[in-house]
N, C-alpha and C positions, 0 to 999 in steps of 0.2 A: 556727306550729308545723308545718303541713303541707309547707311548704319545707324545716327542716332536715328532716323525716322522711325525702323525698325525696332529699336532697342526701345520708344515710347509707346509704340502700339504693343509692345511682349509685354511690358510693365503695366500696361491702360488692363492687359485681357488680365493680367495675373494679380493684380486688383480687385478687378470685377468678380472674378472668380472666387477669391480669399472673402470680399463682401458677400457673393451669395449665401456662401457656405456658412459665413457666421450666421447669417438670419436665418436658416434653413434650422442651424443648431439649435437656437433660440426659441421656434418656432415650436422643435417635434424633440427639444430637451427631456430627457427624464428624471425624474426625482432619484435621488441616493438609492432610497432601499427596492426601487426598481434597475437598477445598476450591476445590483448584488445579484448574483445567479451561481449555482454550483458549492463547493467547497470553497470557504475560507482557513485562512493559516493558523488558527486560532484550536487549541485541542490541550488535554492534559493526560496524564497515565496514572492512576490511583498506585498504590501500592500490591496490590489483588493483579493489577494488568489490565483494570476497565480503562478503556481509552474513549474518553469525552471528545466529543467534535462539533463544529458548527458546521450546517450546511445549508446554503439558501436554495428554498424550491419556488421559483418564480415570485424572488423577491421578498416570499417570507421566512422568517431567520428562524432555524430550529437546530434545537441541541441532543445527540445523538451518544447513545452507549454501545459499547461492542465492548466483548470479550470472548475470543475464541474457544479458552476455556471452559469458560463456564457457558459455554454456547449463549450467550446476551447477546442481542439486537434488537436494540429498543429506542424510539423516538421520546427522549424526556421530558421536551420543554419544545414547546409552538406557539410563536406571539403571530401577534399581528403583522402584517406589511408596512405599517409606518414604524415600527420599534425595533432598533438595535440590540442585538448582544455585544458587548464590549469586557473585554477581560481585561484585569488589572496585571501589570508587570511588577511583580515584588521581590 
C-alpha cells in the first residue's frame, strides 16, 4: 500500500510540475523570428566563389556576401524582425 501511495504523490508532483512549465511557456513564449539567432543552414556559392549566407542578428534575418578572393564582406540585404528569408529548393 505504501508503494502505490508513493508512486501517486511522484505522479501528482510530476504533473504539477509538466502544468507549470506549460503555463510559464505560454506565458514568456517568443515569436518565431525571435527564436532565430546566429547562422542559418541556408547559403549558395556563385560560380566566382561568392558564398551567400543568411545570418540572424537578434532576430533580424540578413543576407551576407564573402569572397576571400576577391576580399568581399559585405551585408547585402537587412529586413525587418517580423520578415523571413526563405530559399527555394530546385
Amino acid at each position: 500500500m505504501k508503494r502505490r501511495k508513493w508512486l501517486w504523490i511522484f505522479v501528482t508532483i510530476v504533473l504539477i510540475i509538466t502544468f507549470a512549465l506549460i503555463v510559464i511557456g505560454s506565458l514568456f513564449g517568443k515569436e518565431e523570428n525571435e527564436k532565430q539567432n546566429g547562422w542559418s543552414s541556408d547559403f549558395d556559392v556563385s560560380k566566382q566563389g561568392t558564398i551567400a549566407y543568411v545570418n540572424y542578428l537578434k532576430g533580424k534575418p540578413e543576407i551576407h556576401l564573402y569572397n576571400p578572393e576577391q576580399l568581399l564582406k559585405m551585408n547585402a540585404l537587412e529586413l525587418k524582425n517580423d520578415q523571413f528569408i526563405e530559399f527555394l529548393n530546385i
